[in-house]
N, C-alpha and C positions, 0 to 999 in steps of 0.2 A: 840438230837433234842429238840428245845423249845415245852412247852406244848401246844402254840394255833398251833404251827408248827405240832404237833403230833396230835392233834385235826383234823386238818386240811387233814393231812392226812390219817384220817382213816373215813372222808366222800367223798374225794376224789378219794382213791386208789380202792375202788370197780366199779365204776364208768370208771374208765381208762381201768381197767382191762376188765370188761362184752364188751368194746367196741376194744379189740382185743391188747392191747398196754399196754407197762409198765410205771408205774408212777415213773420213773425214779429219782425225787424230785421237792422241791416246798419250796422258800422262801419266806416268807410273809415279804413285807418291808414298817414298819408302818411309813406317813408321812403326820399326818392330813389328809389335801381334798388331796392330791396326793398320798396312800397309792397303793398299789403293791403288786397283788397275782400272781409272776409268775411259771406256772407247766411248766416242762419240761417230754416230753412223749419221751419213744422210741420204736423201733420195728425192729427187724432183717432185713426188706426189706425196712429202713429207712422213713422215716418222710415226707407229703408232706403239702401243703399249706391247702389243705379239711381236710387232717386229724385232724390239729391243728383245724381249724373250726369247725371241729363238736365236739371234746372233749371240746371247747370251750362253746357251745350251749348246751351241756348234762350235764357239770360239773355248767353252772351258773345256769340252772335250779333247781340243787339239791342244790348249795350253796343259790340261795333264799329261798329254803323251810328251809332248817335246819337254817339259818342266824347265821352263828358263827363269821362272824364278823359284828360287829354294824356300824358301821361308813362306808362312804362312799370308794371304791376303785377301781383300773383298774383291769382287770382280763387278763392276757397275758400267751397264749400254744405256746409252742415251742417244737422244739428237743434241745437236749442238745449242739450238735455241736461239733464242733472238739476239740475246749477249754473245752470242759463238767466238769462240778463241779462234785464232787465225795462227796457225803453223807455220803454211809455206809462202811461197814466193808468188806460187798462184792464187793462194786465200786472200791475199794482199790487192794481188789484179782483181780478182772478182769483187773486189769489195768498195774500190775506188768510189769516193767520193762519198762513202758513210763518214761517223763519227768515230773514232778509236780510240782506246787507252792501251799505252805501252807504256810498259814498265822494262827497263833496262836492266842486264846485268849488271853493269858499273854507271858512275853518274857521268851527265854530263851537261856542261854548267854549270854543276853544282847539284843537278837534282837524276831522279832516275823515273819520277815518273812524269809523262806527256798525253796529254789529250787534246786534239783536234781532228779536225777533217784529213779521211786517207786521201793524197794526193797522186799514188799511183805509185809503182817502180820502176827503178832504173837499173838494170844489170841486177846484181844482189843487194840493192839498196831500195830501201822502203821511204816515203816521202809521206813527209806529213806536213799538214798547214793549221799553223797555229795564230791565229788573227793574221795579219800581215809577213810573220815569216814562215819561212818554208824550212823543216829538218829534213835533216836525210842520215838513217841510219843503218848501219849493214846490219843484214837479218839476222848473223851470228851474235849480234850483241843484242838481241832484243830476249830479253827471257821471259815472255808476257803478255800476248794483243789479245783485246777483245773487241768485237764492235759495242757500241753504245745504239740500241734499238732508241727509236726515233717515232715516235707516235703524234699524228695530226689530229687535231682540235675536230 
């Protein structure tokens, strides 16, 4: 996680949490006056429109007081959704045996983006299965995952 990302999340995640829901992740995407703090919350009995709204209304109260970002931005709660970005190390476990797209910070083979089936983790290493071979890439070099939702006929 970047530092104002890990900053950001650890004024954040008490906040999500005291109000019943997990702080699933949160990218901050700096773009001068158009800058971007979007949290994605979830909750076993899934996500609704008030929900987002009031961790909306809880979490910009505590981001005015603490102001860890200067400059202006939009502030957007969601669920993570079907496509859900995968962060940690746990996202990864829980996720074993969906379909994923990771895109790399640098290449490898030559290319930086992969899709296949999550194949699980090993230590801090993410496993993927791409028709017959198997990647494995340390989680700090992945700048990227999401699941690919999967719908039956």
């Amino acid at each position: 996680m970047v530092t104002k990302d890990a900053a950001l999340y650890a004024i954040i995640e008490p906040v999500v949490t005291a109000m019943g829901f997990e702080l699933w992740g949160l990218d901050y995407l700096a773009q001068g006056k158009h800058s971007k703090l979007m949290i994605y919350i979830d909750s076993p009995n899934g996500i609704t429109v008030d929900d987002c709204a009031g961790v909306s209304r809880q979490v910009s109260s505590v981001l005015d007081v603490e102001d860890p970002i200067s400059s202006n931005y939009y502030l957007e709660v969601s669920s993570p959704g079907l496509d859900r970005p995968l962060y940690t190390l746990d996202h990864f476990s829980r996720f074993r045996g969906h379909m994923v797209q990771l895109k790399l910070r640098s290449a490898f083979d030559g290319r930086r983006k992969f899709q296949g089936q999550l194949a699980g983790v090993d230590g801090d290493e993410v496993l993927i299965r791409i028709e017959s071979e198997e990647y494995c890439f340390p989680i700090e070099s992945i700048d990227q995952a999401r699941v690919i939702p999967q719908f039956e006929d």
